[in-house]
N, CA and C atoms as an extended XYZ file, in Angstrom:
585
Properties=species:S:1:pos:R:3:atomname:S:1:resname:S:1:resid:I:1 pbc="F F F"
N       133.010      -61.411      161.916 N   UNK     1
C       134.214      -61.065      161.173 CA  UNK     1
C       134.242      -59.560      160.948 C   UNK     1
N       135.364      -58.826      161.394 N   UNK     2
C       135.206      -57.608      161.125 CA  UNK     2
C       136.161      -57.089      159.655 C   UNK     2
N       135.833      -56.597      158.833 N   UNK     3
C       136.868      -56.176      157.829 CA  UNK     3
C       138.115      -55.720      157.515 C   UNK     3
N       138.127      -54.910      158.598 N   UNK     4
C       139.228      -54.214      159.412 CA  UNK     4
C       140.511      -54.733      160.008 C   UNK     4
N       140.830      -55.776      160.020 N   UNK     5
C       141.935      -56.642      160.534 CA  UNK     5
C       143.309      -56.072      160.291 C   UNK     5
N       144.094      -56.493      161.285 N   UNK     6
C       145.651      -55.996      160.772 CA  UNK     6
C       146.047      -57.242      160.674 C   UNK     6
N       146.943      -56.648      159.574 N   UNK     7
C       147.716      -57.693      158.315 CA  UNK     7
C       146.650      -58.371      157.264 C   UNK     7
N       145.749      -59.266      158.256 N   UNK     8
C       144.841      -59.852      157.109 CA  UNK     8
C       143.230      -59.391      157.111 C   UNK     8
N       143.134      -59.168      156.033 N   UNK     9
C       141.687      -57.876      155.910 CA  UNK     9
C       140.384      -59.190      156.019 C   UNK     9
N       139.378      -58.636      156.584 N   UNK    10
C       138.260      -59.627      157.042 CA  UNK    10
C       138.271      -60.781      155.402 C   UNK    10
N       138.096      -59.669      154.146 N   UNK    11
C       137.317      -60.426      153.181 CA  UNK    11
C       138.050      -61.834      152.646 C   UNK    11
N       139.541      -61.686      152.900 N   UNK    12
C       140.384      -62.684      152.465 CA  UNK    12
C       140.262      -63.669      153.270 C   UNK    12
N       139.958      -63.028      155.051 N   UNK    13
C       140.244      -64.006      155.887 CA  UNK    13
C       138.665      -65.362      156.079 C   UNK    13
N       137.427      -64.573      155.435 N   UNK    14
C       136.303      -65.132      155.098 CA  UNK    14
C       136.637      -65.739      154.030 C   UNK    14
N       137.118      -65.563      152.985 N   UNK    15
C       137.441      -66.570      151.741 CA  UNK    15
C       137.929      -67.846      152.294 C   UNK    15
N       138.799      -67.832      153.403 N   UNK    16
C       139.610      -69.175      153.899 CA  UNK    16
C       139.257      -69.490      154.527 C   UNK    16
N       138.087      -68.750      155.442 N   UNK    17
C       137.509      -69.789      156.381 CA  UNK    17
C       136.302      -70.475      155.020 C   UNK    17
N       135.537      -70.034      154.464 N   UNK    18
C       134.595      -70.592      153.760 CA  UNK    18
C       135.028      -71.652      152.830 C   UNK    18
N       136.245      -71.384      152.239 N   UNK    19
C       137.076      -72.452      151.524 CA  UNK    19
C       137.133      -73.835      152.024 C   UNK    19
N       137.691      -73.520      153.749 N   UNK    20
C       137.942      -75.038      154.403 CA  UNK    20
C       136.570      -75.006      155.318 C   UNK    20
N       135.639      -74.263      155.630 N   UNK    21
C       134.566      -74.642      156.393 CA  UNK    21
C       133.308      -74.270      155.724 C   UNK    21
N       133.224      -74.582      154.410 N   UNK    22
C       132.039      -74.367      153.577 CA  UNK    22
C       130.709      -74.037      154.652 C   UNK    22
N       130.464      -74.879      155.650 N   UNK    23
C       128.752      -74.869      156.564 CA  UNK    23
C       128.796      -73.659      157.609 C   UNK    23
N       130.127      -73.304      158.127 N   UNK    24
C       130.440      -72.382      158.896 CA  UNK    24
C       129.950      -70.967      158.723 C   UNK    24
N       128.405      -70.543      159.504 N   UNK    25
C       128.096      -69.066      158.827 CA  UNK    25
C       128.967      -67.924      159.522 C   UNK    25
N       128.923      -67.006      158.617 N   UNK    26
C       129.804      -65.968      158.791 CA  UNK    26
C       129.062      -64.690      159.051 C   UNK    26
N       129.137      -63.600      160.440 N   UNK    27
C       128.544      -62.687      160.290 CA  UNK    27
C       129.259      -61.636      159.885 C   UNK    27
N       129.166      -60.725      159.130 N   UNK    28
C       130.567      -59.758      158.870 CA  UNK    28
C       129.703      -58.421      159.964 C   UNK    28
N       130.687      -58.213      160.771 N   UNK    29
C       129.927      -56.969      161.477 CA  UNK    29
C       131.301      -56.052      161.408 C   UNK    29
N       130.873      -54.384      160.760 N   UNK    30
C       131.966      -53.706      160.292 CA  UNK    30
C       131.656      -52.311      159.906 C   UNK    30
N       131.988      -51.312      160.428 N   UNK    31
C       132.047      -49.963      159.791 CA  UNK    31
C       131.632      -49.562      158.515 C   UNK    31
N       132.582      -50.420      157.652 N   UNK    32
C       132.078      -50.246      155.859 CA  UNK    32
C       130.717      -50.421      155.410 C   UNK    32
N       130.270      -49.347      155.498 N   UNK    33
C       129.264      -49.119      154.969 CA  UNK    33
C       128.347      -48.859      153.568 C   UNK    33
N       129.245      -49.454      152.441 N   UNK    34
C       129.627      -49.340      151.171 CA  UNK    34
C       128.620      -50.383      150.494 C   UNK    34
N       127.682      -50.124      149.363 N   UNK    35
C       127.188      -51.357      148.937 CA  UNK    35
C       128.118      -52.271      147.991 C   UNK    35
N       129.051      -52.104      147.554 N   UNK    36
C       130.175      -52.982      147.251 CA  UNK    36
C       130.821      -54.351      147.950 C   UNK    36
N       130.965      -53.066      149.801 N   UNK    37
C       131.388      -54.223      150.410 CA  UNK    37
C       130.621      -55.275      150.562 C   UNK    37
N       129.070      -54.584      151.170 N   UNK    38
C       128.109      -55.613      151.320 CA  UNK    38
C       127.776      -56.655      150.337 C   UNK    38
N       127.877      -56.269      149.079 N   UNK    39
C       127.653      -57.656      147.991 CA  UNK    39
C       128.638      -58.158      147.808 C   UNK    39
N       129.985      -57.958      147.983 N   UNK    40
C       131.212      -58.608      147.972 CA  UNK    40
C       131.266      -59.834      148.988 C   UNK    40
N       130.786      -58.886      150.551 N   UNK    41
C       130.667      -60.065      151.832 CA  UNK    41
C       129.480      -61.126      151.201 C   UNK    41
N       128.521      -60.788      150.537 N   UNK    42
C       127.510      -61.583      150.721 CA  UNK    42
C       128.129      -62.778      149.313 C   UNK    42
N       128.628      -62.038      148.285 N   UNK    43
C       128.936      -63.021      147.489 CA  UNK    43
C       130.354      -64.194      147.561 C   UNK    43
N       131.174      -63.788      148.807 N   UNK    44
C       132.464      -64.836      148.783 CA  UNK    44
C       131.551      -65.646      150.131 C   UNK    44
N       130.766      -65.595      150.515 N   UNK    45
C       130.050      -66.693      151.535 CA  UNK    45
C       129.218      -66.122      152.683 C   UNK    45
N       129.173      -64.538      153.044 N   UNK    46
C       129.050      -63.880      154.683 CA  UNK    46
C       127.115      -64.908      154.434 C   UNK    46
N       126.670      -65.180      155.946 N   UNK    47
C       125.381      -65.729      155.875 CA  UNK    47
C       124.631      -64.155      156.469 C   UNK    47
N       125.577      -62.873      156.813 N   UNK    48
C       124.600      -61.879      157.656 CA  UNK    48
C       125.980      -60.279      157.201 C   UNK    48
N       125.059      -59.361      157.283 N   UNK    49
C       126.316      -58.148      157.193 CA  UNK    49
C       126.058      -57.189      157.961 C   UNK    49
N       126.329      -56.813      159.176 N   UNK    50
C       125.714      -55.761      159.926 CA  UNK    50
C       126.797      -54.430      159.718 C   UNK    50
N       126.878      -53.224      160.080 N   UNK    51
C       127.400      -52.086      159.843 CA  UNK    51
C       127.001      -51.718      161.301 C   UNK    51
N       128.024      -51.001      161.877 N   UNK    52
C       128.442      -50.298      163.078 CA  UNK    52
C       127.786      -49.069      162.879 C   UNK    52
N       127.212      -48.177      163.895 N   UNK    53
C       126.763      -48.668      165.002 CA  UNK    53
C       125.836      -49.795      164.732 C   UNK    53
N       125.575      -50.678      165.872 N   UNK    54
C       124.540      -51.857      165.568 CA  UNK    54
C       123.940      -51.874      167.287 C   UNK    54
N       122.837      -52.115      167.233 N   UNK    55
C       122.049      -52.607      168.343 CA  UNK    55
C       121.849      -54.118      168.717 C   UNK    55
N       122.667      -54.330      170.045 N   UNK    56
C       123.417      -55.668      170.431 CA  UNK    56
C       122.377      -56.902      170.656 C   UNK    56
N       120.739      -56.110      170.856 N   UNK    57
C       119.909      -57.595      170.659 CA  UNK    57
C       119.743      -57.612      169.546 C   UNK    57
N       119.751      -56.832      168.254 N   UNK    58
C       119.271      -57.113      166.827 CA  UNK    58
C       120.573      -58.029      166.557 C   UNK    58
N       121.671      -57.969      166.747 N   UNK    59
C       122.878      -58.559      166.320 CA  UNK    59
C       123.031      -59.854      167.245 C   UNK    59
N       122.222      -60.502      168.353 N   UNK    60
C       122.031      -61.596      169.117 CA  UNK    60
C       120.807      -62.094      168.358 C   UNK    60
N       120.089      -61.533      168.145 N   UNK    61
C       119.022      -62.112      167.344 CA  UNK    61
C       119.389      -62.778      165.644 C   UNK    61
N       120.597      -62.080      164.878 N   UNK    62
C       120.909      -62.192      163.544 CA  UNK    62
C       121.780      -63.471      163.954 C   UNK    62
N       122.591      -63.555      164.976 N   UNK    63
C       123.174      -64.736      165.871 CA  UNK    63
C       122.055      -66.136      165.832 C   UNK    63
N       121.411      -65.901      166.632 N   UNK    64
C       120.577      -67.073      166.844 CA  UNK    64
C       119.699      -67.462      165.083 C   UNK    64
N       118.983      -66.642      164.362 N   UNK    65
C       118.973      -66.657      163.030 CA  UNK    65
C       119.934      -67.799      162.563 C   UNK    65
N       120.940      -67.668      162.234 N   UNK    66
C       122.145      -67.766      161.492 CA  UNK    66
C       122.437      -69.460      162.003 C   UNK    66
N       122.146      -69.468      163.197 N   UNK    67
C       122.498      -70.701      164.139 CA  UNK    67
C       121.342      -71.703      163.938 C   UNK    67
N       120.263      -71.436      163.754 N   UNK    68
C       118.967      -71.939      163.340 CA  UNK    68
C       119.207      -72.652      162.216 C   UNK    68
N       119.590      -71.365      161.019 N   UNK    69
C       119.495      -72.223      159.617 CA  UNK    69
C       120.588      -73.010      159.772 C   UNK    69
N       122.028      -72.972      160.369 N   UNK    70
C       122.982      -73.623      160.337 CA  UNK    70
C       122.749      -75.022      160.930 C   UNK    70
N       121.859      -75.107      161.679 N   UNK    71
C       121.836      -76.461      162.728 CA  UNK    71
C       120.398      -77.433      161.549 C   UNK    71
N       119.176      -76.443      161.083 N   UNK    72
C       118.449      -77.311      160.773 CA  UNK    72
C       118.460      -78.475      159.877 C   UNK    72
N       117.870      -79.454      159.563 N   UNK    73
C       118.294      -80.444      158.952 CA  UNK    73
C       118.343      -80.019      157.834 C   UNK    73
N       119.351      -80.095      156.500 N   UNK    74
C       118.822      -79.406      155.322 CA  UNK    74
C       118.858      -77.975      155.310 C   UNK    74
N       119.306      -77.217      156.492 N   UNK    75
C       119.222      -75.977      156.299 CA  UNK    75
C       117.911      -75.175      155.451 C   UNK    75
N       116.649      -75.968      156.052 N   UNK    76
C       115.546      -75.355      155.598 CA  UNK    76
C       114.956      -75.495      154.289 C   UNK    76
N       115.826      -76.131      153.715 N   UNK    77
C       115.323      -76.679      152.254 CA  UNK    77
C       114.812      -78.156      151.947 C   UNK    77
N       113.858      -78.163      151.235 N   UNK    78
C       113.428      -79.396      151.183 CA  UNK    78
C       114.484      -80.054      149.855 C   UNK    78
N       115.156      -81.047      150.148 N   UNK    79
C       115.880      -81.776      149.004 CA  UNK    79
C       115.270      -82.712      148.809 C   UNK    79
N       115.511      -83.570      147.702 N   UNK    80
C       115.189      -84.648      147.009 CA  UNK    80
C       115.972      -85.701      147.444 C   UNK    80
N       116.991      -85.578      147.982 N   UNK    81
C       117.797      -86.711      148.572 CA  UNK    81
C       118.456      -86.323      149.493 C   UNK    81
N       118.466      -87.569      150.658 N   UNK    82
C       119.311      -87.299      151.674 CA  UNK    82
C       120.894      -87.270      151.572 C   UNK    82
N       121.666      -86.680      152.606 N   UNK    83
C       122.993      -86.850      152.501 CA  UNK    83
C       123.779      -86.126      151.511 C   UNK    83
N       125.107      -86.463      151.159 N   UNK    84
C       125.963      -85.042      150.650 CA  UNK    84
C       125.388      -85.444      148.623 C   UNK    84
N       124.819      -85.888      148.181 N   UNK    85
C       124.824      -85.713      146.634 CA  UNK    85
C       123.227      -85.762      146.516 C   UNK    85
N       122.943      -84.847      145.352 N   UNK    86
C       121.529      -84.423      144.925 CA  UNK    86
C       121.846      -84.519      143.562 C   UNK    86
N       121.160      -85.029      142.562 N   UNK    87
C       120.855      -85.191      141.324 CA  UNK    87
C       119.682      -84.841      140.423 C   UNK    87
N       120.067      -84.670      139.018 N   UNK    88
C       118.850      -84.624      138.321 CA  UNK    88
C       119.601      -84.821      136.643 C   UNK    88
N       118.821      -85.743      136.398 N   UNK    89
C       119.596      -86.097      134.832 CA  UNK    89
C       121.234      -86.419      135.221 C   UNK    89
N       121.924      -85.926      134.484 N   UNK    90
C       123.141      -86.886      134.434 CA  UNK    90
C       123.762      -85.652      135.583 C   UNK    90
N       123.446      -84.438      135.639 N   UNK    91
C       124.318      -83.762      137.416 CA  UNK    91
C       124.107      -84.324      138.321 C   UNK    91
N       125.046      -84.555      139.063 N   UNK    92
C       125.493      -84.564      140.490 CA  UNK    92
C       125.860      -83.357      141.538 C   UNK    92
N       125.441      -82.830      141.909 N   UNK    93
C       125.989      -82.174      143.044 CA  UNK    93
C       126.170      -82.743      144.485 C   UNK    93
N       127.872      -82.922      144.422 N   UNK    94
C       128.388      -83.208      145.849 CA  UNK    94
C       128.427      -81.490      146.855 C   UNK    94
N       127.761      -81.899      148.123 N   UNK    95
C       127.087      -81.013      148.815 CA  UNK    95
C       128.502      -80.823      149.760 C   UNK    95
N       129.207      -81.906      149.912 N   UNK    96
C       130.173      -81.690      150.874 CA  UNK    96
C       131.500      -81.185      149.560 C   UNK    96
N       131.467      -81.278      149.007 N   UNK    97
C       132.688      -81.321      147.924 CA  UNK    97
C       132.702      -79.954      147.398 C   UNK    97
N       131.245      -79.405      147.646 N   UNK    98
C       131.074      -78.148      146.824 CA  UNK    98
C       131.404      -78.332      145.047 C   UNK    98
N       131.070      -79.397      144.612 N   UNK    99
C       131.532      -79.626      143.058 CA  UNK    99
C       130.355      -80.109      142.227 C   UNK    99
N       130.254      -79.877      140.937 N   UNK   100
C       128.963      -80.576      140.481 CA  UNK   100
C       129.641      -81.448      139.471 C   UNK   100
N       129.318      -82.877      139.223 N   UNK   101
C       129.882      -83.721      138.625 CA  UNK   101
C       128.775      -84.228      137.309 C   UNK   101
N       129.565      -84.643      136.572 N   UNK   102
C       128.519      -85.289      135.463 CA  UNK   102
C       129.302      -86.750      134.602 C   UNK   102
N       129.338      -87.287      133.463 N   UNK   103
C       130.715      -88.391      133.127 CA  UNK   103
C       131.062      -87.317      132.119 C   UNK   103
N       131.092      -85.920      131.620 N   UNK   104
C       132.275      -84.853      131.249 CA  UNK   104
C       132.764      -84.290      132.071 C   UNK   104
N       132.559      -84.691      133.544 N   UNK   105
C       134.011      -84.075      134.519 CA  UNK   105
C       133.350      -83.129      135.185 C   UNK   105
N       134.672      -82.655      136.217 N   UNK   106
C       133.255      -81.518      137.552 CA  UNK   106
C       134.110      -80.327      137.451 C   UNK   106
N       133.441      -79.263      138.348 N   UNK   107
C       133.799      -78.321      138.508 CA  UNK   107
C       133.418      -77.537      139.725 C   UNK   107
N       134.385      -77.042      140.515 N   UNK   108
C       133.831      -76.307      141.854 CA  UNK   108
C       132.989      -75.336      141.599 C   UNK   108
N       132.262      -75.218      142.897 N   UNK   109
C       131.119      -74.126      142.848 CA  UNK   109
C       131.571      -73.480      144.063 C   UNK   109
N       131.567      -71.677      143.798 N   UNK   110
C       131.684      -70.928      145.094 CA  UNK   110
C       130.508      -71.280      146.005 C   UNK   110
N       130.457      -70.788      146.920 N   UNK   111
C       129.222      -70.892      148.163 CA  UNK   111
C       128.281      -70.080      147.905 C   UNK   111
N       128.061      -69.272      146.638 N   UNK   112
C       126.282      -68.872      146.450 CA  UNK   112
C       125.748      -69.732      145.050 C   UNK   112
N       127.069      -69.741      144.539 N   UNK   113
C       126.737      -71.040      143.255 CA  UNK   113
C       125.891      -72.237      143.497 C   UNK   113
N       126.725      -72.606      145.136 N   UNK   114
C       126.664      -74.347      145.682 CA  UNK   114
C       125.355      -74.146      146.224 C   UNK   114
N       124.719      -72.831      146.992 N   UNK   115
C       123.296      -72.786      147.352 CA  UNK   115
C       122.176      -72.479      146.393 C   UNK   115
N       122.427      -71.785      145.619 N   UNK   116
C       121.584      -71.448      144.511 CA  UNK   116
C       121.211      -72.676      143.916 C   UNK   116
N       122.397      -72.898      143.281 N   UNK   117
C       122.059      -74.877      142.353 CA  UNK   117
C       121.392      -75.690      143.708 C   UNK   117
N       121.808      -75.612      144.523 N   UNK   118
C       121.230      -76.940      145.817 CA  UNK   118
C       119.619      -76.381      146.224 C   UNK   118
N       119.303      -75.139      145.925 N   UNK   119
C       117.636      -75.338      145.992 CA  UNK   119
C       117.141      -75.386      144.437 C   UNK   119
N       117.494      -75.102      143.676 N   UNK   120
C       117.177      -75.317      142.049 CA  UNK   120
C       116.665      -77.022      142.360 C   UNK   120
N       117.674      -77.186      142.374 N   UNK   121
C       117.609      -78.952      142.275 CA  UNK   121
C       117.034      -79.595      143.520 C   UNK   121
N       116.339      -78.731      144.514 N   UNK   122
C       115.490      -79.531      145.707 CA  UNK   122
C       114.255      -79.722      145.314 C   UNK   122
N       113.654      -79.231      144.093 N   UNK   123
C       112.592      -79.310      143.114 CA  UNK   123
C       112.419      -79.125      141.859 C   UNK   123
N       113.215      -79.995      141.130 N   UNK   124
C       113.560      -79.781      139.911 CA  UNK   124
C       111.913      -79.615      139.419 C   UNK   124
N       112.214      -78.898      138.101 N   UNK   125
C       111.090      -78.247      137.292 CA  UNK   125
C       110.100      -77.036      138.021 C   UNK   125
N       110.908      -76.709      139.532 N   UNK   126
C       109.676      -76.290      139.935 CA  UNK   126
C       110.362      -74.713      139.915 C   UNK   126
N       109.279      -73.386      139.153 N   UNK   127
C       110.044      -72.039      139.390 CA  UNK   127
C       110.016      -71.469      140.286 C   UNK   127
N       111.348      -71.063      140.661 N   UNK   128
C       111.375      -70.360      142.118 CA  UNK   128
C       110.986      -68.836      141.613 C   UNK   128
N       110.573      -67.918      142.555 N   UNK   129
C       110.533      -66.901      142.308 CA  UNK   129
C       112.080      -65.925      142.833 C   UNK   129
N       112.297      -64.795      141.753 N   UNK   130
C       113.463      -64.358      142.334 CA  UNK   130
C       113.698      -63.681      143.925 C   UNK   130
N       112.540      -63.248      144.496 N   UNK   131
C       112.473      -62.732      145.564 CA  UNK   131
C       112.886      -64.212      146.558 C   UNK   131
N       111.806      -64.883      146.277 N   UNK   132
C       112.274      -66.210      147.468 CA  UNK   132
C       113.783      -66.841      146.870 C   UNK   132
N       114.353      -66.723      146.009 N   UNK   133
C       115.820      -66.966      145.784 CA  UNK   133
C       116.621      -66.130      146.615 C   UNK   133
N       116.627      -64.911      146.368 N   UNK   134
C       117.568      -64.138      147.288 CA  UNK   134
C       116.976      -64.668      148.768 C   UNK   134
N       115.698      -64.581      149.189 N   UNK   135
C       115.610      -64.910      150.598 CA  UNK   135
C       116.362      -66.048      150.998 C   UNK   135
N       116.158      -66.970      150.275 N   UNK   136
C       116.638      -68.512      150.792 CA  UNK   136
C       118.199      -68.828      150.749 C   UNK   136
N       118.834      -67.709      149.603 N   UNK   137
C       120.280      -67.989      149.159 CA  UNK   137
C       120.908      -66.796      149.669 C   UNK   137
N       120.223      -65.899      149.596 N   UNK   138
C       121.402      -64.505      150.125 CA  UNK   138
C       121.020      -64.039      151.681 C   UNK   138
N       119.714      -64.653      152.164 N   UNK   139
C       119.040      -63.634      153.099 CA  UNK   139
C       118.986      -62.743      153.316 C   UNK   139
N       118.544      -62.129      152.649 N   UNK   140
C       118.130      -60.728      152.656 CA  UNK   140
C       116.935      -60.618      151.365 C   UNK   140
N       116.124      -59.266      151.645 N   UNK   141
C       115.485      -58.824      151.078 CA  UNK   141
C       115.805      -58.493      149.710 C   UNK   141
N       115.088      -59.069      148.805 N   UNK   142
C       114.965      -58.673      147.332 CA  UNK   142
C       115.151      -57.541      146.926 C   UNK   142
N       116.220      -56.854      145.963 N   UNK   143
C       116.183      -55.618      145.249 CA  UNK   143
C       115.835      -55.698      143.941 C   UNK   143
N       115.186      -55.413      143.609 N   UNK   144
C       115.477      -55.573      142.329 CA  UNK   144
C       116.490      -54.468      141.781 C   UNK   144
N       117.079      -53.880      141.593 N   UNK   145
C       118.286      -53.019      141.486 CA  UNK   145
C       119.230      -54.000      141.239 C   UNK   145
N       119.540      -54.787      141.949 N   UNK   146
C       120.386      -55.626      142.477 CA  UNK   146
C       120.800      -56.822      141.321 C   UNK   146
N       122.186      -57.089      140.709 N   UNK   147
C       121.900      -57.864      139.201 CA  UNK   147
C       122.698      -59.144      139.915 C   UNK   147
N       123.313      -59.427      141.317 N   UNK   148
C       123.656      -60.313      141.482 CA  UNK   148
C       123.312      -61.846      141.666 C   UNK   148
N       122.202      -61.663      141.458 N   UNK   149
C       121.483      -62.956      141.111 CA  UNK   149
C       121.788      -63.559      139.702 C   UNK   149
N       121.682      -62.067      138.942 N   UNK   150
C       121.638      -62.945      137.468 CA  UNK   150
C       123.275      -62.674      137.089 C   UNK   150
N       124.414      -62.777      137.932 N   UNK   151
C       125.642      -62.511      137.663 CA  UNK   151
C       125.712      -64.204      138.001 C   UNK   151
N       125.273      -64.307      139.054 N   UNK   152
C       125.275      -65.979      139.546 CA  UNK   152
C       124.790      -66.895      138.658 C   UNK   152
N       123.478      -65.907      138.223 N   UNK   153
C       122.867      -67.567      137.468 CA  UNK   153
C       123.578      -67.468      136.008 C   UNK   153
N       124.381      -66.532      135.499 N   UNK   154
C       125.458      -66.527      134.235 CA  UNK   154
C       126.497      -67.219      134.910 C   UNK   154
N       126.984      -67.270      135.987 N   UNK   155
C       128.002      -68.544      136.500 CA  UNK   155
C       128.091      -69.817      136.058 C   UNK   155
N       126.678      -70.163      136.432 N   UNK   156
C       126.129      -71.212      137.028 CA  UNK   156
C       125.624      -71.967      135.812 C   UNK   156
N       125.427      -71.574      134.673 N   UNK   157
C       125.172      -71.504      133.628 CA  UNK   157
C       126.308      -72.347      133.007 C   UNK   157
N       127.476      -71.207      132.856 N   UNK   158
C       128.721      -71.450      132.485 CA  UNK   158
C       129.333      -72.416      132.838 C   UNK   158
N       129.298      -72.965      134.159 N   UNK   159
C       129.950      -74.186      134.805 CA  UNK   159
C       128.789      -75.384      134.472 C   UNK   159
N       127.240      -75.343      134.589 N   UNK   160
C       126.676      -76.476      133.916 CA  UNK   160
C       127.651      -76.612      132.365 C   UNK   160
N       127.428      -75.692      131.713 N   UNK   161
C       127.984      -75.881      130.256 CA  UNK   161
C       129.254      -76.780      130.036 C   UNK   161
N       129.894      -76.269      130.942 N   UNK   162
C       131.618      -76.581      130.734 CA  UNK   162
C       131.705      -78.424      131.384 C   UNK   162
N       130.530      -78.787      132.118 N   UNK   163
C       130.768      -80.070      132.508 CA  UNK   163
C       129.814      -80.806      131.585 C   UNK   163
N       129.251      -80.199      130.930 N   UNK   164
C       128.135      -80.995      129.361 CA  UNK   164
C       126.995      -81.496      130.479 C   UNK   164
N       126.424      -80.487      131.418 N   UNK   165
C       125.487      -81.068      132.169 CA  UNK   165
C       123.932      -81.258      131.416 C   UNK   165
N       123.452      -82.351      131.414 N   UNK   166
C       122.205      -82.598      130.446 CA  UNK   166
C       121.170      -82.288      131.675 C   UNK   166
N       120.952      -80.568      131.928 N   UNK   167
C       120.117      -79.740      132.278 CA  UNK   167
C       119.691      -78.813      131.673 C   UNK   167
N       118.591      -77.640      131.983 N   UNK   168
C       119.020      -76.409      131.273 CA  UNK   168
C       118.586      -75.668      132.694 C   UNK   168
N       119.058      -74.594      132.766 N   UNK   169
C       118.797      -73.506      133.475 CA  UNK   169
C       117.587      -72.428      133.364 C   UNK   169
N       116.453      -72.617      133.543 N   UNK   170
C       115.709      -71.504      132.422 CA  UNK   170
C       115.425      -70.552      133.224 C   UNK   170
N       115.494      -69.501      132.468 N   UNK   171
C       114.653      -68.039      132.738 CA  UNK   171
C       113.256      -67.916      132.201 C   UNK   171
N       112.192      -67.898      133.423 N   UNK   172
C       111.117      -67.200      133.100 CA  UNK   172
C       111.019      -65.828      133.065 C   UNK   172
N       110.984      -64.570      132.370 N   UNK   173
C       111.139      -63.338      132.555 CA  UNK   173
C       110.315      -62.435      133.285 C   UNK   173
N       110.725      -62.049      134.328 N   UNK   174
C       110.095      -60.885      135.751 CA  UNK   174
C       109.726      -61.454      136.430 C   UNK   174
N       109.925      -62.948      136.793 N   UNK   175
C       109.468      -64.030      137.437 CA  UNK   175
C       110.678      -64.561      138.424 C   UNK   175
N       111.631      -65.577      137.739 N   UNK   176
C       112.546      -66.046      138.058 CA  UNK   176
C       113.056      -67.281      137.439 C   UNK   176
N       113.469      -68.673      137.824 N   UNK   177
C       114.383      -69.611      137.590 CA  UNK   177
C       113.810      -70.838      138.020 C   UNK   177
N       114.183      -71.659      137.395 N   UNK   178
C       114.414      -73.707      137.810 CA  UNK   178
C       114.884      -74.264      136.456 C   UNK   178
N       115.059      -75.210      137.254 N   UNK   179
C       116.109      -76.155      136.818 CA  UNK   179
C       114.952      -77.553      136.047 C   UNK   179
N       115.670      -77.802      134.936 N   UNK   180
C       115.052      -79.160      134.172 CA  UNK   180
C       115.884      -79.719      133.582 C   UNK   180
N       115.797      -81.210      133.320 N   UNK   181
C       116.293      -82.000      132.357 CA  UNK   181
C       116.133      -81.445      131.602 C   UNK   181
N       117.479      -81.692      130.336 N   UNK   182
C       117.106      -81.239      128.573 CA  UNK   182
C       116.184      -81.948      128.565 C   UNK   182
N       115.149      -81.432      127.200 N   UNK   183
C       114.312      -82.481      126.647 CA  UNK   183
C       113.215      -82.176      127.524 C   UNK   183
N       113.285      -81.657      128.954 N   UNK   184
C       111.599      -81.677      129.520 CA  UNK   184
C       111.541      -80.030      129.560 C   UNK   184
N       111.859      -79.735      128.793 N   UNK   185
C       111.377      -78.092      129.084 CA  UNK   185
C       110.122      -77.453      129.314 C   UNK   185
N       109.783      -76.866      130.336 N   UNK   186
C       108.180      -76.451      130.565 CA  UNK   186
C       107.976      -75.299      129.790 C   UNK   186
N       108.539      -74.950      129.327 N   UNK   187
C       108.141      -73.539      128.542 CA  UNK   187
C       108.167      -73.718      127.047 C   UNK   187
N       107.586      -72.906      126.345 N   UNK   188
C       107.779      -72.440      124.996 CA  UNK   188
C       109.147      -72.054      125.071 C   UNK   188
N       109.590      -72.326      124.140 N   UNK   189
C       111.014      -71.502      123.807 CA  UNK   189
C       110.834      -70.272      123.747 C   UNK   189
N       109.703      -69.216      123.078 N   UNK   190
C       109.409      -68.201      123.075 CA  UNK   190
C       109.740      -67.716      124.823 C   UNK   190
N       109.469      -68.265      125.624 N   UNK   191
C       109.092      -67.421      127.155 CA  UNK   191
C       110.408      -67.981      127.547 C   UNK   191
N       110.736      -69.055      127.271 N   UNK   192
C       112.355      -69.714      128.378 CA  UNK   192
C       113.420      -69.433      127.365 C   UNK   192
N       114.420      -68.926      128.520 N   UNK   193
C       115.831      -68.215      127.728 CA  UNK   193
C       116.944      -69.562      128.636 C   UNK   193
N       117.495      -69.888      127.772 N   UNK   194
C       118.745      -70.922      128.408 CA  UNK   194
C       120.134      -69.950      127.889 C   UNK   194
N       120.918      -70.163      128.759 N   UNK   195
C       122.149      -69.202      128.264 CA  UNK   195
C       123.609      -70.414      128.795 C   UNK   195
């Protein structure tokens, strides 16, 4: 996808393909060289972001990459259940629906929401570290600079909340994240922050 399009600009035209082809990875390859654009592409769905000039086997290689995780079963994650819904306590996440359901009602999840929560919950209780989060959900290398992780997991947060999901989200601090039933919290309250 290049950014650059006449009439319709790459980022809108990636919003609509990701909208109706949620699994469909997207490479954005493009001039803009801006870290804006790049977390913008990476946060409405791009799976890769290359910048012009580019070297045509590194960009056949980010190809075959991309095609790998797209084809493997699970896309490389170990889940807890087969097929489009994964659970834990009273959430549901429909995988094809992109929605997380509970009996207070659902709510859509963008496409780093829907991956983030879908490895949270491929091992509930278990903490991911933030570096292997961005690897597994953004691909790419860890910044710490970088606050879009915890812009997501204040999302993600917000939409458990709003469906009365009987989870919590916790923060271990300089560490990272997982997911638990209320009531089984592994931490002291002192060390785990729920928001």
């Amino acid at each position: 996808m290049d950014l650059m399009l006449p009439g319709l600009d790459g980022m809108t035209a990636t919003r609509e393909i990701v909208r109706r082809k949620p699994a469909l990875p997207i490479i954005m390859l493009t001039a803009r060289t801006e870290r804006e654009n790049m977390l913008e592409g990476f946060d409405i769905g791009a799976a890769d972001y290359i910048t012009k000039p580019f070297d045509l086997d590194l960009l056949l290689a980010r190809i075959q990459a991309c095609l790998r995780r797209s084809t493997a079963p699970g896309s490389g994650r170990r889940a807890e259940t087969a097929g489009p819904l994964v659970s834990t306590g009273d959430l549901v996440l429909d995988r094809d629906a992109h929605v997380i359901r509970t009996p207070a009602g659902e709510t859509p999840l963008n496409p780093k929401e829907h991956d983030l929560l879908e490895l949270l919950l491929s091992q509930p209780g278990h903490l991911f570290p933030r570096e292997e989060i961005v690897q597994r959900v953004w691909r790419h290398r860890y910044l710490p600079a970088s606050r879009s992780l915890d812009v997501h997991v204040r999302r993600l947060r917000a939409k458990l909340e709003e469906v009365q999901a009987n989870v919590s989200l916790e923060t271990v601090r300089g560490i990272g994240y997982r997911i638990v039933p209320q009531g089984a919290s592994l931490l002291p309250t002192s060390l785990a922050r729920r928001k």
